[in-house]
C-alpha positions as CSV (number, residue, x, y, z in Angstrom):
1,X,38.6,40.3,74.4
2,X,39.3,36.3,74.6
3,X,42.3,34.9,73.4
4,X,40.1,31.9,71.7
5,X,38.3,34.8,69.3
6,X,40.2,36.6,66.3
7,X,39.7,39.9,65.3
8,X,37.7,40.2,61.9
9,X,39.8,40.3,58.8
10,X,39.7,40.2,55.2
11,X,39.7,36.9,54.0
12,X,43.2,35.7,53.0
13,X,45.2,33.2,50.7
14,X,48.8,31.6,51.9
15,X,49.3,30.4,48.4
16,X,48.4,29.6,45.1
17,X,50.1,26.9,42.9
18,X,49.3,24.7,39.7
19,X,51.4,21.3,39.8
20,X,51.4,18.8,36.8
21,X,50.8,15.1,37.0
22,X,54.4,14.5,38.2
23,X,54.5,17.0,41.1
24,X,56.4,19.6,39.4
25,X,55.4,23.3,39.5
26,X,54.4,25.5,37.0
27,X,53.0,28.5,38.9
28,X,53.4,29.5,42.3
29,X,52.5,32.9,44.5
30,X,53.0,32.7,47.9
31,X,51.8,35.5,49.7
32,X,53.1,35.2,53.7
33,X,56.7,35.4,53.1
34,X,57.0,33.8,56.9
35,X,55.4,30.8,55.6
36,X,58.0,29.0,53.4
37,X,60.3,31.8,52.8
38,X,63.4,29.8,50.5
39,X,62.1,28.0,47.0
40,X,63.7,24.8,49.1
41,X,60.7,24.9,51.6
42,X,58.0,25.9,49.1
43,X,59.1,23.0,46.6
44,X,59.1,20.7,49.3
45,X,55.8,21.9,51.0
46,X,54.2,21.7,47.6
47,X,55.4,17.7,47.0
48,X,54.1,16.8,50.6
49,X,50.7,18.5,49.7
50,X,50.8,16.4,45.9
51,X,51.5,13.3,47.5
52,X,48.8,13.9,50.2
53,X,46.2,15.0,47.5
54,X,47.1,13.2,43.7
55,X,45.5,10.2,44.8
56,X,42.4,11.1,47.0
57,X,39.3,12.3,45.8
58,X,38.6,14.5,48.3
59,X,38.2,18.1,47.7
60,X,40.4,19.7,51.3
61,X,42.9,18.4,52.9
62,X,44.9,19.6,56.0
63,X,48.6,19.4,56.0
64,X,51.6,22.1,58.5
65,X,48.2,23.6,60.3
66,X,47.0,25.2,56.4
67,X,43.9,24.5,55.1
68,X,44.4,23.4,51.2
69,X,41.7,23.3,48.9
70,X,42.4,21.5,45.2
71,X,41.1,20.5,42.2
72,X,42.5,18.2,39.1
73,X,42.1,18.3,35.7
74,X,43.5,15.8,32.6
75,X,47.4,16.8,33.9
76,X,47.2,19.4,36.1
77,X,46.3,20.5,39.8
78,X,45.1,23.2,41.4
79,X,45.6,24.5,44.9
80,X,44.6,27.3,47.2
81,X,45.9,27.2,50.9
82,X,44.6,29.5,53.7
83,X,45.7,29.3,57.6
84,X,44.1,27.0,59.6
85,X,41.2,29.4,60.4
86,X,40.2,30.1,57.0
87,X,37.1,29.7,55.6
88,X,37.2,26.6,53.7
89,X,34.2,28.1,51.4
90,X,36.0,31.2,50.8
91,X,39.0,29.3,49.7
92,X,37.0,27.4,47.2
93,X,35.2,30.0,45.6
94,X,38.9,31.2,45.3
95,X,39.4,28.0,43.3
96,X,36.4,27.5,41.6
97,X,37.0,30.9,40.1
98,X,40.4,29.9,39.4
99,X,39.7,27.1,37.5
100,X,36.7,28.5,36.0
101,X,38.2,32.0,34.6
102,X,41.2,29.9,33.0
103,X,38.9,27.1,31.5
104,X,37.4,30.1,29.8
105,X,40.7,32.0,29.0
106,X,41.9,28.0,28.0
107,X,38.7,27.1,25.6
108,X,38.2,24.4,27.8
109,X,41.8,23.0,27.5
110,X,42.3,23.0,30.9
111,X,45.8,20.9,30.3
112,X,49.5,21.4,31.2
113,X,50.8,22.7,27.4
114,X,47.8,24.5,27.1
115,X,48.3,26.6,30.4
116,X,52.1,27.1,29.6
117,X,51.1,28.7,26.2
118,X,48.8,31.3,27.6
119,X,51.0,31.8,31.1
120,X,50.4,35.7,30.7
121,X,46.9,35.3,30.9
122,X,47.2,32.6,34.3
123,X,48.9,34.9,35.9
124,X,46.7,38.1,34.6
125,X,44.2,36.1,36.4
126,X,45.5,34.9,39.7
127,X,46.3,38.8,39.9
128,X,42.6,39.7,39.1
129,X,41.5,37.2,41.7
130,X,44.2,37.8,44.5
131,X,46.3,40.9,45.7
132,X,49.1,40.5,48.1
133,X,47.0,37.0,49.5
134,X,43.5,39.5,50.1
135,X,41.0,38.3,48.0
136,X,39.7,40.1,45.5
137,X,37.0,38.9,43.2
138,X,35.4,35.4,43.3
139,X,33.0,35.4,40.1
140,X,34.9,34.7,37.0
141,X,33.0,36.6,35.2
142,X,34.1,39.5,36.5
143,X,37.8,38.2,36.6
144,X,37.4,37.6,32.7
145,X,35.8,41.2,32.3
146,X,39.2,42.5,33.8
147,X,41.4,40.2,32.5
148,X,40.0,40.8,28.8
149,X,40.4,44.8,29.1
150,X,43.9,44.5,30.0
151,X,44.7,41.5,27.4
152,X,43.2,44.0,24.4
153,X,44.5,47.0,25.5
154,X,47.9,45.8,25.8
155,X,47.3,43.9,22.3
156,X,46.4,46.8,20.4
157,X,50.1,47.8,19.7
158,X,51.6,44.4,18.4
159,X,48.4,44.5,16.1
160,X,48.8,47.2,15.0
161,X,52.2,47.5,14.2
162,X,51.6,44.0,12.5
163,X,49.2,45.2,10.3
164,X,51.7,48.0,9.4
165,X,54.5,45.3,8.4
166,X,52.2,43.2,5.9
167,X,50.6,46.2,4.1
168,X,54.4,47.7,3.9
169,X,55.0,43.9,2.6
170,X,52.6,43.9,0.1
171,X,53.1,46.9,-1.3
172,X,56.6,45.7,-1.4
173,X,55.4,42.8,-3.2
174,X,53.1,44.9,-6.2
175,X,55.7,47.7,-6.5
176,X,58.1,44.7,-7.5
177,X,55.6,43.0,-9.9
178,X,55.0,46.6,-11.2
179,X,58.1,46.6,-12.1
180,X,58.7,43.4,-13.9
181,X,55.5,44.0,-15.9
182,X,56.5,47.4,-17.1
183,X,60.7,46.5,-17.7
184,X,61.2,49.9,-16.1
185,X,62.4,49.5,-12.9
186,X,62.1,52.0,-10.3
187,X,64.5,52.4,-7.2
188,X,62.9,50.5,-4.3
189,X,63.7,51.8,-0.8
């Protein structure tokens, strides 16, 4: 075999970050941990790519042989990077689901206080879409399907035990006016 063809592989993600208007980050995975392996490097590897990209309107850009694929929106934006060889598609399907499955877990408030309100649910989805830089699903519907299961399930208990609390507290609340209505007062426990 050539040294100028690769070997087929599954199509893979360097990183994932969301940066607000300013540059800072708010989430980050980075999946090669030979890329940028302190916080120092990724923080710095993420301003060059902000200052490269917060002013074009271009949808790719090239930057330290990765491939980086973005999108803004309001305060906030979104990138997907891949090696050099990637398929630029690929990658933005990656971030067209991205964006897509979080306007939807969002209501369409794609914005900065928005996103860090419902964090657990960004990173539920950059899970569902990516797994150890592999990519996984690339149709946000799917992504919301899985996302959804595992928000419920894991919200039955806090309902639950919530409804438990306000019917203990109303009952609270009646035995005590039960009480003032009838002057006999029973021990409450």
């Amino acid at each position: 075999m050539d040294s100028g063809t690769f070997e087929p592989s599954l199509y893979t993600v360097k990183a994932v970050f969301i940066l607000d208007n300013d540059g800072n980050r708010l989430l980050s995975k980075y999946y090669d941990p030979e890329l940028y392996p302190s916080m120092k490097e990724q923080k710095t590897f993420e301003r060059n790519v902000f200052n490269k990209t917060h002013k074009a309107d271009n949808e790719i850009a090239f930057l330290e042989g990765m491939t980086i694929v973005y999108k803004s929106s309001i305060d906030l934006f979104f990138y997907v990077v891949g090696s050099a060889q990637e398929n630029e598609l690929m990658l933005m399907s990656v971030l067209n689901c991205l964006f897509d499955s979080l306007s939807h877990i969002l209501r369409k408030n794609v914005e900065r206080r928005c996103l860090l309100e419902n964090m657990e649910g960004v990173f539920l989805v950059v899970d569902e879409i990516i797994d150890g830089g592999v990519i996984l699903e690339s149709d946000p519907q799917q992504v919301l399907q899985k996302v959804n299961y595992r928000v419920r399930f894991l919200s039955v208990i806090p309902q639950n035990l919530l409804y438990q609390y306000n019917h203990w507290k109303f009952k609270q609340k009646t035995s005590v006016l039960d009480c003032r209505n009838t002057n006999q007062c029973r021990c409450l426990v």
